[in-house]
PAZAPA-4460 file (N, C-alpha, C; in steps of 0.05 Angstrom, whole numbers, plus 32768, in hexadecimal, padded with zeros to 4 digits):
% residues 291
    n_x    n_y    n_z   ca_x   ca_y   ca_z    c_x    c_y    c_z   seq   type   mol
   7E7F   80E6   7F1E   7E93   80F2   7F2F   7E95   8110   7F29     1      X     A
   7E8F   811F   7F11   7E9E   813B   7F09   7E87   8148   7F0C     2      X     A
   7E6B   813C   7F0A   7E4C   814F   7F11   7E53   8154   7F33     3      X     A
   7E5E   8147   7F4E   7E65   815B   7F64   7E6F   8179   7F58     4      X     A
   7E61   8182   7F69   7E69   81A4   7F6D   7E6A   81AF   7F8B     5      X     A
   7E8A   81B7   7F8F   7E90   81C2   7FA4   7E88   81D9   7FAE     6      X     A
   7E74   81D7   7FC1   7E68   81F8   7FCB   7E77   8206   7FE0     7      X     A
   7E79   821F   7FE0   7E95   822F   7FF2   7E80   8231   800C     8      X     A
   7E85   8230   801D   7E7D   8246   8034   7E7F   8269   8034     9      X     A
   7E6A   8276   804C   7E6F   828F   803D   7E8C   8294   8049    10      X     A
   7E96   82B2   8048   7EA5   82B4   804B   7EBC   82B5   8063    11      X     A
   7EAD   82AC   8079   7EBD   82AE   809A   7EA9   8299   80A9    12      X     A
   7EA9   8283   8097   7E99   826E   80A4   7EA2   825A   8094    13      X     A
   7E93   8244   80A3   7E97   8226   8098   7E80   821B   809A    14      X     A
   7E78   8206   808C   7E5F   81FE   8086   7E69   81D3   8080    15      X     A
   7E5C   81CB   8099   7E5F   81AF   8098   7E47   819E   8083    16      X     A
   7E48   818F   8075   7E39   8178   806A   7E35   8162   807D    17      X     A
   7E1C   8156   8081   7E18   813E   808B   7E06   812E   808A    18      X     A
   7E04   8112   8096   7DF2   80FF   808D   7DD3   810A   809C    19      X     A
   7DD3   811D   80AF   7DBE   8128   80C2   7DAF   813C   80BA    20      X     A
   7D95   8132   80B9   7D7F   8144   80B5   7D6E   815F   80C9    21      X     A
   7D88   8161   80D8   7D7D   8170   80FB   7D91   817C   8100    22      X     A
   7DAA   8181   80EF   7DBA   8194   80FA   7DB3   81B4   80F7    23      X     A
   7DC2   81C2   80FF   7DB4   81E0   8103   7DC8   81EC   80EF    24      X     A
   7DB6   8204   80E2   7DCB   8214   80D0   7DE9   8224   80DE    25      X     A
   7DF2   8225   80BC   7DFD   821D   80A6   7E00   8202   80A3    26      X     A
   7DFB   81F3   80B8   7E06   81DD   80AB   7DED   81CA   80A0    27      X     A
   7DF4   81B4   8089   7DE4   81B7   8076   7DEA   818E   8074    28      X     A
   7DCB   818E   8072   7DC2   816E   806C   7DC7   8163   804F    29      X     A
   7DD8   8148   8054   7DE4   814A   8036   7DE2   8121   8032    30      X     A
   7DD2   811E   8033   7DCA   8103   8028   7DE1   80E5   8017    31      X     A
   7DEB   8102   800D   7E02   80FA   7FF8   7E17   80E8   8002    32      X     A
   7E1C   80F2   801D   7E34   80E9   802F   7E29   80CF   8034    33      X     A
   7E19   80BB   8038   7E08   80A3   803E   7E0A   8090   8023    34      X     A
   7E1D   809D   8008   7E12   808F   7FF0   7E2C   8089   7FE9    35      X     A
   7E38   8074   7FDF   7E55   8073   7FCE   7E5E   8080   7FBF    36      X     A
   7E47   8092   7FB8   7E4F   80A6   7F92   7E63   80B7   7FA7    37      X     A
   7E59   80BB   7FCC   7E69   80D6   7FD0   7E87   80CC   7FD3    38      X     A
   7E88   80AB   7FD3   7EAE   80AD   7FDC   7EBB   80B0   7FB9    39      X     A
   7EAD   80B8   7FA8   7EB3   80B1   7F86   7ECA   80BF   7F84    40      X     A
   7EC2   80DA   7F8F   7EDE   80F5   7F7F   7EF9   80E5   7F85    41      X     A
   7F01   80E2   7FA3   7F12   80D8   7F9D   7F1A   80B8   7F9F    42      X     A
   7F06   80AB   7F95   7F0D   808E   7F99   7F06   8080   7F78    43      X     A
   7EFF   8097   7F63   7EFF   8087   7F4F   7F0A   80A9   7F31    44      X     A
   7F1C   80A2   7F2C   7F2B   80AD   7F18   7F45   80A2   7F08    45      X     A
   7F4A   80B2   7EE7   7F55   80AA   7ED9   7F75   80C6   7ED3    46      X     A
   7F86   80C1   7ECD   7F97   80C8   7EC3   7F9E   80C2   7EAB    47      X     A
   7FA3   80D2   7E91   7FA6   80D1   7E70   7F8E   80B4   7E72    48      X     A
   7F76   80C1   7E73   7F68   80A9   7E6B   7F65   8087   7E79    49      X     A
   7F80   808F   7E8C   7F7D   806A   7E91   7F75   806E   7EB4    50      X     A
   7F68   805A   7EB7   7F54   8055   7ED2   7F6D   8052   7EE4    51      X     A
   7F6B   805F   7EFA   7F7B   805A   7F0B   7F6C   804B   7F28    52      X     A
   7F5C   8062   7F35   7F58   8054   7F4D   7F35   804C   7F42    53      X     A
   7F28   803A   7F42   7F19   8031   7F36   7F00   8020   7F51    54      X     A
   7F00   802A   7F6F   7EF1   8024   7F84   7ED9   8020   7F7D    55      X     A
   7ED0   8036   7F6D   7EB8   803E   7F75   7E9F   802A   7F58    56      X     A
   7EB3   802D   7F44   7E9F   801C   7F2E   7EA7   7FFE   7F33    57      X     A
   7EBB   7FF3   7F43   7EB9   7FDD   7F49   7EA8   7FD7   7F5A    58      X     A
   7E9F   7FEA   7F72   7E8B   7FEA   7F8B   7E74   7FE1   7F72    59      X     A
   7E74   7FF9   7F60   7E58   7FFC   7F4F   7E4D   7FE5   7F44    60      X     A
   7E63   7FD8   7F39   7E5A   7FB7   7F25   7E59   7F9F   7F34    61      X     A
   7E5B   7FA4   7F4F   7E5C   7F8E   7F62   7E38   7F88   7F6E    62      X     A
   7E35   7F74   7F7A   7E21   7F68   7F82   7E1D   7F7D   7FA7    63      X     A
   7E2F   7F8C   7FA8   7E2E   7F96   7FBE   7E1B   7FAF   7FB8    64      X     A
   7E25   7FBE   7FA0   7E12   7FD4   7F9F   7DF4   7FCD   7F94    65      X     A
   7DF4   7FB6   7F83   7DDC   7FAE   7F7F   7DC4   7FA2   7FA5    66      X     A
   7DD4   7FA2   7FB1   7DD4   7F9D   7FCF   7DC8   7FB5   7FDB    67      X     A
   7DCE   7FC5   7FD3   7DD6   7FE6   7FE7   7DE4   7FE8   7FF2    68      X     A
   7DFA   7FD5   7FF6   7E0B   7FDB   8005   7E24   7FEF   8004    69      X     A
   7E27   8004   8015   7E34   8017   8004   7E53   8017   8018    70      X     A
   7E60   8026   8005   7E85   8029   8010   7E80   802E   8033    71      X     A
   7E65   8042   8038   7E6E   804A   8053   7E62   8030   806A    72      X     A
   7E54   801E   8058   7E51   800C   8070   7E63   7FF6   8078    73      X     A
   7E74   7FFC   8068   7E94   7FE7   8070   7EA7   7FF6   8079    74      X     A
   7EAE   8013   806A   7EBC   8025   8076   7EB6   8040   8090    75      X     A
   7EA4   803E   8099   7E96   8055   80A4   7E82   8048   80B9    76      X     A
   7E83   802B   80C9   7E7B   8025   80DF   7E78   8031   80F4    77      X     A
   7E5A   802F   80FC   7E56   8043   8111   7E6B   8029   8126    78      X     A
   7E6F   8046   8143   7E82   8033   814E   7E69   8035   8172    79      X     A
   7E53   803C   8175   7E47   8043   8181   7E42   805C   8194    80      X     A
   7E47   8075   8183   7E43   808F   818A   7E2E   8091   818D    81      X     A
   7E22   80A2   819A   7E09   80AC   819D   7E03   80C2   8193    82      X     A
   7E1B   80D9   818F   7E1D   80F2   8180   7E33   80F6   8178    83      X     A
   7E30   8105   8163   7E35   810D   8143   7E50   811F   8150    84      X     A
   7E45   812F   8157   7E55   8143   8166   7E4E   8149   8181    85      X     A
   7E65   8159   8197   7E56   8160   81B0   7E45   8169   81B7    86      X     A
   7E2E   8169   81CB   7E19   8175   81D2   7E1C   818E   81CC    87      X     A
   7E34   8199   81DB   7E3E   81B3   81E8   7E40   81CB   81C6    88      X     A
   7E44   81C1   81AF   7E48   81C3   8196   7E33   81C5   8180    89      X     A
   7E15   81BC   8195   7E03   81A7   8181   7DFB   8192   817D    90      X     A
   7E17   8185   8188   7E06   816C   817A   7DF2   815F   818A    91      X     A
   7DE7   814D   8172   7DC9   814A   8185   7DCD   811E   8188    92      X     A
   7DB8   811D   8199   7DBA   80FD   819D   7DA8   80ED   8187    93      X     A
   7DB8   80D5   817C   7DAD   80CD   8166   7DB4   80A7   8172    94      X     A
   7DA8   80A1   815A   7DA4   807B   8166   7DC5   8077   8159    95      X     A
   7DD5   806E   816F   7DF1   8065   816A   7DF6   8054   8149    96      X     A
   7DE4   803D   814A   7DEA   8038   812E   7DEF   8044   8115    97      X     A
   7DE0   8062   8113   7DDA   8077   80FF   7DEE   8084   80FA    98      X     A
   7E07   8088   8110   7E1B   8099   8111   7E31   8085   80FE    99      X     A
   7E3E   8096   80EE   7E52   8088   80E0   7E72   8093   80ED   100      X     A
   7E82   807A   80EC   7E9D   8083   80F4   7EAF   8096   80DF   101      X     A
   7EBE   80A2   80E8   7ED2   80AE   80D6   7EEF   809B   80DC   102      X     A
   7EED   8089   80E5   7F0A   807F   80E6   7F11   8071   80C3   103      X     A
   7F02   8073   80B7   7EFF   805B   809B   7F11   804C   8098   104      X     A
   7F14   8038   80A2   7F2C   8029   809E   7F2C   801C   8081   105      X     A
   7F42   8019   807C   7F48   8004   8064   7F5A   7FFB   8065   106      X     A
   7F69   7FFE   804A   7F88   7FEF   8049   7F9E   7FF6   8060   107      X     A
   7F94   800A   8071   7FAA   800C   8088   7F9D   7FFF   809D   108      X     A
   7F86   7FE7   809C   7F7C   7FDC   80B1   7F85   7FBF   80B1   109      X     A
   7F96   7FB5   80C4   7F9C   7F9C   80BA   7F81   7F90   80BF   110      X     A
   7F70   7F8E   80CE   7F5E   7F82   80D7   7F44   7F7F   80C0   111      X     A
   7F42   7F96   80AB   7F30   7F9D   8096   7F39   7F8E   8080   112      X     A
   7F57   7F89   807C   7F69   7F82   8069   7F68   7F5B   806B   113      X     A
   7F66   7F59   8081   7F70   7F3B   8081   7F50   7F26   8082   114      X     A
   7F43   7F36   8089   7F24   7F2D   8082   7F12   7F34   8067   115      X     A
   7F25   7F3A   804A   7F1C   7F3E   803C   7F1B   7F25   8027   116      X     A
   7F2C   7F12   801E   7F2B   7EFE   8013   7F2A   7EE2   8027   117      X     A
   7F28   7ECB   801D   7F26   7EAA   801E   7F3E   7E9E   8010   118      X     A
   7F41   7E85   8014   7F58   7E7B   800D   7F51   7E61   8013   119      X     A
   7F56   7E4B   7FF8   7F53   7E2B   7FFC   7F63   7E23   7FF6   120      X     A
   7F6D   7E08   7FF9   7F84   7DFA   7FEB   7F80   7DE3   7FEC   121      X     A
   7F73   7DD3   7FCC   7F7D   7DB6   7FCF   7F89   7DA8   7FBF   122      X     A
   7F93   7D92   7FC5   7FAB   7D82   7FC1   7FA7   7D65   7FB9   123      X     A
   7FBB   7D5C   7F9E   7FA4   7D49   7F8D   7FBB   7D43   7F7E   124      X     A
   7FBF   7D20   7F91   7FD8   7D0E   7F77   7FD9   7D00   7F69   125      X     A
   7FE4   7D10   7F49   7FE2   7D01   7F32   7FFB   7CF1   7F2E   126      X     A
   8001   7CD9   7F31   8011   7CCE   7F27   802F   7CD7   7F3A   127      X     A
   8047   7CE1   7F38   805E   7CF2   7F41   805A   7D0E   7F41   128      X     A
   803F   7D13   7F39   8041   7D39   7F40   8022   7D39   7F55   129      X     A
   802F   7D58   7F5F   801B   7D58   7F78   8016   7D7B   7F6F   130      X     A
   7FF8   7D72   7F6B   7FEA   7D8F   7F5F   7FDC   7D9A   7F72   131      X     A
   7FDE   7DB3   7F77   7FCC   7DC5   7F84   7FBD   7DDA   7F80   132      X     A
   7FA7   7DDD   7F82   7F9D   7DF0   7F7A   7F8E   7E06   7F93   133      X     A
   7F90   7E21   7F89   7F8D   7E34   7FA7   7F75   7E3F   7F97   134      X     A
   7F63   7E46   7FA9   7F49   7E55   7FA2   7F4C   7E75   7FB6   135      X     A
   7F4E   7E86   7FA6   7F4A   7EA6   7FB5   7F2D   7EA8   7FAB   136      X     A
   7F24   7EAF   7FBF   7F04   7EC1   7FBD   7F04   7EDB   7FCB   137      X     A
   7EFD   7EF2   7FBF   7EFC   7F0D   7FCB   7EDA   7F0C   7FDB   138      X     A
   7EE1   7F06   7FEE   7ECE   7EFE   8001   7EBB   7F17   8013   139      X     A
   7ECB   7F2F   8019   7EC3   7F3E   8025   7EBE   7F5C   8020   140      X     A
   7ED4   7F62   8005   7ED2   7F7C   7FFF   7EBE   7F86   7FE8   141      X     A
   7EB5   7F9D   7FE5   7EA3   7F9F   7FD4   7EB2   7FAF   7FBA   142      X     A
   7ECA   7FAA   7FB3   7EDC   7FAD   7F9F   7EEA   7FA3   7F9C   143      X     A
   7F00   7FA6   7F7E   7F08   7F95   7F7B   7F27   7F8A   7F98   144      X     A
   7F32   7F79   7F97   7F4F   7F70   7FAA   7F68   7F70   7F94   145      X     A
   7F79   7F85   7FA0   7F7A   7F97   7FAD   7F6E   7FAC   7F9C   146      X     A
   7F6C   7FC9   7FA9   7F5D   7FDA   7F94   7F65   7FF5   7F9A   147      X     A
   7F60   800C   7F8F   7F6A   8029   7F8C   7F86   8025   7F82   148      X     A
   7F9C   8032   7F98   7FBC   8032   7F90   7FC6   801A   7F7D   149      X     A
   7FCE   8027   7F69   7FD9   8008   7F50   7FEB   7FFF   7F68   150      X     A
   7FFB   7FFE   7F71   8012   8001   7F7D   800A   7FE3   7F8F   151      X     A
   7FF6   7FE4   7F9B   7FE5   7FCF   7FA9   7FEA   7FB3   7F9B   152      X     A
   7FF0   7F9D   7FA8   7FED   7F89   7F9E   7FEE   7F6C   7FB3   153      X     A
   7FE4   7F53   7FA3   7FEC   7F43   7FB6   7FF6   7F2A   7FA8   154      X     A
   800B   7F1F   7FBC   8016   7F08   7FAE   800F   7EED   7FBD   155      X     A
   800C   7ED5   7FA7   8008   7EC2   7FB3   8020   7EA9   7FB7   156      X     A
   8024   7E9B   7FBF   803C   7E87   7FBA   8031   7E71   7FC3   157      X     A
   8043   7E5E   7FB1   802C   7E36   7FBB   8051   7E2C   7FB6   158      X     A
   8050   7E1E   7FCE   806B   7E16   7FD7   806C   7DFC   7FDF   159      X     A
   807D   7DE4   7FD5   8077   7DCA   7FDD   808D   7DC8   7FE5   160      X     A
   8096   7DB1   7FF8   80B6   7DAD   8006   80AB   7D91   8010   161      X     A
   80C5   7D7D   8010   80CE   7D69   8012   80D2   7D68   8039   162      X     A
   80D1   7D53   8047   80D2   7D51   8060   80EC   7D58   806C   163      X     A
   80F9   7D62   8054   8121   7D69   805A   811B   7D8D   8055   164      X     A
   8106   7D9A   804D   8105   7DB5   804A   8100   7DB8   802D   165      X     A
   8115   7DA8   8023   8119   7DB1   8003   8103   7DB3   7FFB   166      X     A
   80FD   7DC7   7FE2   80E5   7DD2   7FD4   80E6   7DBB   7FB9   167      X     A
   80CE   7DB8   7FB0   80CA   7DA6   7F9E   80CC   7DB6   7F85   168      X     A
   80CE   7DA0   7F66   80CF   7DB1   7F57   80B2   7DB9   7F4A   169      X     A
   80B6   7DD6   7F46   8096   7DDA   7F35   809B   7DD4   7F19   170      X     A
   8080   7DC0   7F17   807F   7DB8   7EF3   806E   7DCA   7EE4   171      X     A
   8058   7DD2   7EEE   803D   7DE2   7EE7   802E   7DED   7EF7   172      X     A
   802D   7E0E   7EED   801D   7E20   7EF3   8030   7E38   7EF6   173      X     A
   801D   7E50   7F00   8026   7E70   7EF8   8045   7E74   7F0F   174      X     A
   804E   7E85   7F08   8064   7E8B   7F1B   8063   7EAF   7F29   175      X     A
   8066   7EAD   7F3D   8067   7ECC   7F46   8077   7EDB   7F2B   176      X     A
   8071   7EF2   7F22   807F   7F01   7F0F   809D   7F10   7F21   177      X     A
   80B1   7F1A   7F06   80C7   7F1F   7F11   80C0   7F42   7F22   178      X     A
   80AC   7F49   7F1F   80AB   7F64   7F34   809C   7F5C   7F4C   179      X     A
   80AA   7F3B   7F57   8092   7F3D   7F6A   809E   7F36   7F89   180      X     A
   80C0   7F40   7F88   80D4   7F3C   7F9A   80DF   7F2A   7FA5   181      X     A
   80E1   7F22   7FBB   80EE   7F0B   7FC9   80D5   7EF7   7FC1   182      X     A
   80BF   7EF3   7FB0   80B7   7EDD   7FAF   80B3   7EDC   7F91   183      X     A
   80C3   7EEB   7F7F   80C1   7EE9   7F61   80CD   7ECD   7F5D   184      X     A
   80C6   7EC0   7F4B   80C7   7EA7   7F3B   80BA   7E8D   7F4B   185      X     A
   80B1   7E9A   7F5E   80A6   7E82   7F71   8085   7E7A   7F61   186      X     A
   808A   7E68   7F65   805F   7E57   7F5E   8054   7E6B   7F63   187      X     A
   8044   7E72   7F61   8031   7E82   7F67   8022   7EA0   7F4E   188      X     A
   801B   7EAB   7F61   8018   7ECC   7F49   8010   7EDF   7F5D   189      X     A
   800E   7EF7   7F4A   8009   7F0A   7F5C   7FE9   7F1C   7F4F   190      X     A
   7FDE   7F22   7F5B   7FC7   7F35   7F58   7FCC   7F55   7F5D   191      X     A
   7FC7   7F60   7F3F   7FC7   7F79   7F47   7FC4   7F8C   7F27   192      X     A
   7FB8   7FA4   7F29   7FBC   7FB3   7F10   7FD4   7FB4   7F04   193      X     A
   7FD9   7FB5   7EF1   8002   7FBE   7EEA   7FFD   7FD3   7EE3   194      X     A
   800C   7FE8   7EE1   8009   7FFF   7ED1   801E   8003   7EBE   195      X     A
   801D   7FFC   7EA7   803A   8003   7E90   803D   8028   7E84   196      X     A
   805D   802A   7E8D   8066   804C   7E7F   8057   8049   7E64   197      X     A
   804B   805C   7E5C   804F   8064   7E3C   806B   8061   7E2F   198      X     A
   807C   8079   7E40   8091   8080   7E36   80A7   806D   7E32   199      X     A
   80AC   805D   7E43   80BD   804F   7E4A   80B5   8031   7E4B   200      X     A
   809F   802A   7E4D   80A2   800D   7E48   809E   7FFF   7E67   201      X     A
   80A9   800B   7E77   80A8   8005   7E9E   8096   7FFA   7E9F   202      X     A
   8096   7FE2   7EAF   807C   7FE0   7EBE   808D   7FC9   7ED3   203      X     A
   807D   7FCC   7EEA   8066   7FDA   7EF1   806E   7FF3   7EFE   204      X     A
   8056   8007   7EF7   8062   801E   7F01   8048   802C   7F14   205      X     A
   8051   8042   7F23   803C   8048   7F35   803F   8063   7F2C   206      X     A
   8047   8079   7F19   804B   808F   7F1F   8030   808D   7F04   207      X     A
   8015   808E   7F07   7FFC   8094   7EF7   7FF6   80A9   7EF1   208      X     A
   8005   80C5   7EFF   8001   80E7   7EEF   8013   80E1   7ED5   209      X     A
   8020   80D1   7ED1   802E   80D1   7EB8   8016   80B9   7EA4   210      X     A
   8022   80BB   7E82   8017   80AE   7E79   801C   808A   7E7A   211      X     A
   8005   807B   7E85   8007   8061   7E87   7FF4   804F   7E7C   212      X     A
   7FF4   8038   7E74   7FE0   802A   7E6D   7FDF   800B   7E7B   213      X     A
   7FC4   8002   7E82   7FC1   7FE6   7E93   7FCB   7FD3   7E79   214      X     A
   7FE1   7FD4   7E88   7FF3   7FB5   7E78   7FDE   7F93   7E88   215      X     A
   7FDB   7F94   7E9F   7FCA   7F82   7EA9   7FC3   7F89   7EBC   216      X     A
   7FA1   7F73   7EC5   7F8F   7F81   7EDB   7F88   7F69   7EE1   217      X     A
   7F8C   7F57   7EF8   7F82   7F3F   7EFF   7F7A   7F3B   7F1E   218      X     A
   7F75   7F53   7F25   7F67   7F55   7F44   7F4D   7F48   7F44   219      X     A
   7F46   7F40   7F5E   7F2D   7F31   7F5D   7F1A   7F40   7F6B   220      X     A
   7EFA   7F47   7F57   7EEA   7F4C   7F58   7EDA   7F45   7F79   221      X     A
   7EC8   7F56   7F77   7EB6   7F51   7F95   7EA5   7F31   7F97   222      X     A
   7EA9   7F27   7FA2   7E9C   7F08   7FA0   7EB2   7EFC   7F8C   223      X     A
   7EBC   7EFF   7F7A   7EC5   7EF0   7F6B   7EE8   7EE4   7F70   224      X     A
   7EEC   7EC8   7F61   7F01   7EBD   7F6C   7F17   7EB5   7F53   225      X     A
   7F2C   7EAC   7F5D   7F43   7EAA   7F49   7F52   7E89   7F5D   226      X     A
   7F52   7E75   7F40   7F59   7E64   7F49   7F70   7E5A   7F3A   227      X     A
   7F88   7E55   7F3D   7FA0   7E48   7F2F   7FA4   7E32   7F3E   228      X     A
   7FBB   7E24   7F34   7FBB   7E07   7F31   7FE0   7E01   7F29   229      X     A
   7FE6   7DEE   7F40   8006   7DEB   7F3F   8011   7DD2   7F3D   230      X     A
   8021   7DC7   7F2D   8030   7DB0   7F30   8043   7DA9   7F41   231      X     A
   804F   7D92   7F4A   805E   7D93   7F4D   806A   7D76   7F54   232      X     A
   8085   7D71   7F58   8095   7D57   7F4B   8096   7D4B   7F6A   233      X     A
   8086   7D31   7F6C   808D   7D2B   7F8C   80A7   7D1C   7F95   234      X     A
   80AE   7D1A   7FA6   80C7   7D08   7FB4   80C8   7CEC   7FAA   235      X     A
   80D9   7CDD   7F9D   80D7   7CC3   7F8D   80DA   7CB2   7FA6   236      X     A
   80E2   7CB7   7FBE   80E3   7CA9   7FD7   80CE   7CA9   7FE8   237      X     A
   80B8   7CB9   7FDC   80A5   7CC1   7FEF   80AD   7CD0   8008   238      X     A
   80A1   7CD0   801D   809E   7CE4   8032   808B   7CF9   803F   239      X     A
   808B   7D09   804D   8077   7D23   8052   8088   7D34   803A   240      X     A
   806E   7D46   8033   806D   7D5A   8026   805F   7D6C   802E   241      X     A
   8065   7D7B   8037   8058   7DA2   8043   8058   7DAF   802F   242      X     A
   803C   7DB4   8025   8030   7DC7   8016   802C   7DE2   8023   243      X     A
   8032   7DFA   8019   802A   7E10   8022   8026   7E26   800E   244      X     A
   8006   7E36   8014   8002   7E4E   8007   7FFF   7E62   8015   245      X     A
   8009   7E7B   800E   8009   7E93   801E   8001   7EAC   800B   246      X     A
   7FEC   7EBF   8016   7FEC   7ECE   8004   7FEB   7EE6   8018   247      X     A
   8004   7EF8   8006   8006   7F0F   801A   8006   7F27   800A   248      X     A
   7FFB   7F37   8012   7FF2   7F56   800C   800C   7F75   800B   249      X     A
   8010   7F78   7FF5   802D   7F8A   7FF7   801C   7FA0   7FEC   250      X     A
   8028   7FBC   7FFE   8023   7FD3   7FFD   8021   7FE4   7FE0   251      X     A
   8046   7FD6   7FD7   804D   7FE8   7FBD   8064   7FD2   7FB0   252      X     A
   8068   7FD2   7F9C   8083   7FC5   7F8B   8094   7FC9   7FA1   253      X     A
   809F   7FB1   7FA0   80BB   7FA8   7FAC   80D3   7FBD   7F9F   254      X     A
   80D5   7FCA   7F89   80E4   7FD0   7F7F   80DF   7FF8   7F7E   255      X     A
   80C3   7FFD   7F82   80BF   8016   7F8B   80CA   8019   7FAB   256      X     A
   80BF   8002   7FC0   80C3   8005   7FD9   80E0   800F   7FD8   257      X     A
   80ED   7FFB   7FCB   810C   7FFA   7FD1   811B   8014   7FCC   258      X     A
   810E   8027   7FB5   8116   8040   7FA6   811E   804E   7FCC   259      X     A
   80FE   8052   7FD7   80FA   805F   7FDE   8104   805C   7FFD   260      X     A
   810B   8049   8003   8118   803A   8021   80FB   8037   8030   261      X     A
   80E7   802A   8023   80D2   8027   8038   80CE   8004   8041   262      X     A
   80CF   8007   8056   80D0   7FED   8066   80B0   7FDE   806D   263      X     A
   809D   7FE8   805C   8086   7FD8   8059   8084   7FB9   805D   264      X     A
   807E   7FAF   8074   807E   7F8C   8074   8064   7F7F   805F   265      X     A
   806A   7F73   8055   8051   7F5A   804D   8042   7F53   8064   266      X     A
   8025   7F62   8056   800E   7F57   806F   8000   7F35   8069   267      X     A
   8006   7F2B   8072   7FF5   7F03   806B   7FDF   7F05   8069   268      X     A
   7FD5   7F00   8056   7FBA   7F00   8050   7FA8   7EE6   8057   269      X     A
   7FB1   7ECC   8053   7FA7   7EB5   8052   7FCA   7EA3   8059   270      X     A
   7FC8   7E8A   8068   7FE0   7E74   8063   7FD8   7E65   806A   271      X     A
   7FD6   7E53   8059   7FCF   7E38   8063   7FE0   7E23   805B   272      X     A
   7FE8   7E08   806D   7FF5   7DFB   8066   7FF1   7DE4   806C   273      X     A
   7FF6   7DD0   805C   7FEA   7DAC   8063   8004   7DA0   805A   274      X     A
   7FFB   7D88   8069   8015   7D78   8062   800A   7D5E   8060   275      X     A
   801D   7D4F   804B   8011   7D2D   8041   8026   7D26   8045   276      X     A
   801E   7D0E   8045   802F   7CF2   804C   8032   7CE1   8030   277      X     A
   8046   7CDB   8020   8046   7CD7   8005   8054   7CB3   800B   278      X     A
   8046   7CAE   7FF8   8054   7C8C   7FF2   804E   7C80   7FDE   279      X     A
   8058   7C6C   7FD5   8051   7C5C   7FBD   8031   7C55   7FB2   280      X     A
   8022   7C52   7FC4   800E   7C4B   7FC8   7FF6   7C5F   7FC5   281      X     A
   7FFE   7C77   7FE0   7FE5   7C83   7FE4   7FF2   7C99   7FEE   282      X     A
   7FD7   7CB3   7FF0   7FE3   7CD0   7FFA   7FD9   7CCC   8016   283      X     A
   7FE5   7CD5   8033   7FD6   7CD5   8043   7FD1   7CF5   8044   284      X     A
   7FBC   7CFC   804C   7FB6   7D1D   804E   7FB3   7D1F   806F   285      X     A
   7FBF   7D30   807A   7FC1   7D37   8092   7FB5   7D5A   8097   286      X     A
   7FA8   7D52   80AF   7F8E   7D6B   80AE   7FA0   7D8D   80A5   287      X     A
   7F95   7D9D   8097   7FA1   7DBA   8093   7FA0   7DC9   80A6   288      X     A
   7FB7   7DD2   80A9   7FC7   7DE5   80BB   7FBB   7E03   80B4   289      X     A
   7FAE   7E16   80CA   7FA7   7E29   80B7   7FB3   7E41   80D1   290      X     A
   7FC7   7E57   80C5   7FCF   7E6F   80E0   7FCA   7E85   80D5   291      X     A
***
C-alpha cells in the first residue's frame, strides 16, 4: 500500500489514469487501475498498529485472488458502454465488456448485500429438546462478511414458538451479545470485528483514530462458513412449533446509532422459517418457508 506514489499534474492541467492503452496525452495508461493492489490505499489500513479496514489482504488470502479475480470485477461491472468517455472529448469506441463502471456498489447496494451469504437450517428431536442448527456460508464475496467499517456487523437469531406464539425456552447454545440491541440476549450471535478502547475498557467502539485493540474478530471468511447449534425445551402437550432464523445486517452499534439519532433499518439477509408438528410419537416436518 505505502510503495503508491502520487504524481501531480503540471501546473494548469490535469492528467487522468486509466485502464486504456489509446488515450491521447497527458493522459496516461495505468494498468494498475485493473488490479486490487489499486483499491489498497484506501481499503486496507491500520491505526496505533491495529488493522482496521482489512479488504484487501482478505481479497489477498482468499481463493478469489488465487482465481484472478479482482475487487473491480464485482465492484466495477461493465454496464454496457461502448465509450470510456464522449466522442466529442475523445473518447474512443471500445468492446462494451472492457469498460468498467464507476457506480461500485457495495454495502450501500441492497442488491450486492443480500446476495452475499447462504443460510440453512436443520432441525433434529432429541428426546423434549428440539435442536437446531444454522449453517452461514460467505458465498459470494471475496472478503471477509461484513468487512472495512468495524462498525459493520451482522446479527443472527434462531427463534422457536409454541402454536399459541409463546417462545420456547433456550437450553443450549450462543446468545446474541448485550451490544446487539433489540435482539440482545436472544439465541443466536452476532458477527463482526469488536474494537476495545485502550483507555477505557469500551467496547465495542468505532472511533479507530484513537488507541484500540481487536477484543474479537469472528466474520466469515470468503467461501468459508460458521455453524452454531440451539436447544430448545419442546411443548409437553405437543403441537406445531415455528422455527425461525433471520440474519440481518446492521450498519453500526445500536448504541452508536442511537448517540447519533440515525434511523438505519436492519437490512435481512437470509429468513427462513419451518414449522413441525410435535407429538408423542414422531416429528412431522412440514416443507420450509423461505421470504
Amino acid at each position: 500500500v505505502q510503495s503508491l506514489r502520487m504524481l501531480r499534474p503540471p501546473q494548469e492541467g490535469q492528467i487522468f489514469f486509466g485502464p486504456f492503452d489509446d488515450i491521447p496525452d497527458p493522459d496516461t495508461y495505468l494498468p494498475l487501475t485493473r488490479e486490487s493492489q489499486f483499491c489498497a490505499p484506501c481499503h486496507q489500513f491500520s491505526f496505533w498498529g491495529t488493522p482496521i479496514y482489512e479488504s484487501y489482504t482478505e481479497w489477498l488470502a482468499s481463493p478469489y485472488a488465487e482465481q484472478g479475480v479482482t475487487c473491480q470485477n464485482c465492484h466495477m461491472l461493465p454496464t454496457g458502454d461502448s465509450y470510456f468517455a464522449l466522442p466529442e472529448v475523445g473518447g474512443l469506441l471500445h468492446p462494451p465488456d472492457s469498460i468498467p463502471s464507476h457506480l461500485q456498489p457495495g454495502a450501500s447496494s441492497l442488491e450486492l448485500l443480500q446476495d452475499t451469504v447462504s443460510m440453512t437450517l436443520q432441525t433434529e428431536q432429541i428426546g423434549q429438546q428440539l435442536w437446531v442448527t444454522v449453517l452461514i456460508t460467505n458465498t459470494n464475496a471475496g472478503h471477509h462478511v461484513p468487512t472495512d467499517h468495524p462498525g459493520r456487523h451482522l446479527i443472527l437469531t434462531v427463534t422457536a414458538a409454541n402454536e399459541d406464539g409463546h417462545l420456547l425456552s433456550q437450553t443450549s447454545g450462543d446468545k446474541v451479545p448485550v451490544w446487539g440491541g433489540l435482539q440482545a440476549g436472544l439465541p443466536g450471535k452476532a458477527f463482526a470485528k469488536v474494537l476495545r478502547d485502550i483507555q477505557t475498557g469500551t467496547y465495542p467502539v468505532i472511533s479507530y483514530w484513537k488507541q484500540t485493540s481487536i477484543l474479537t474478530d469472528n466474520r466469515i471468511a470468503a467461501f468459508a462458513a460458521d455453524s452454531s447449534r440451539y436447544a430448545f425445551t419442546l411443548p409437553s402437550q405437543g403441537g406445531q412449533v415455528t422455527i425461525q432464523a433471520e440474519l440481518l445486517f446492521r450498519r453500526n452499534f445500536q448504541a452508536e446509532m442511537d448517540a447519533r439519532g440515525w434511523q438505519e433499518a436492519d437490512i435481512p439477509m437470509e429468513v427462513i422459517t419451518q414449522q413441525l408438528s410435535i407429538s408423542s410419537a414422531q416429528v412431522l416436518f412440514i416443507p420450509i418457508v423461505r421470504r
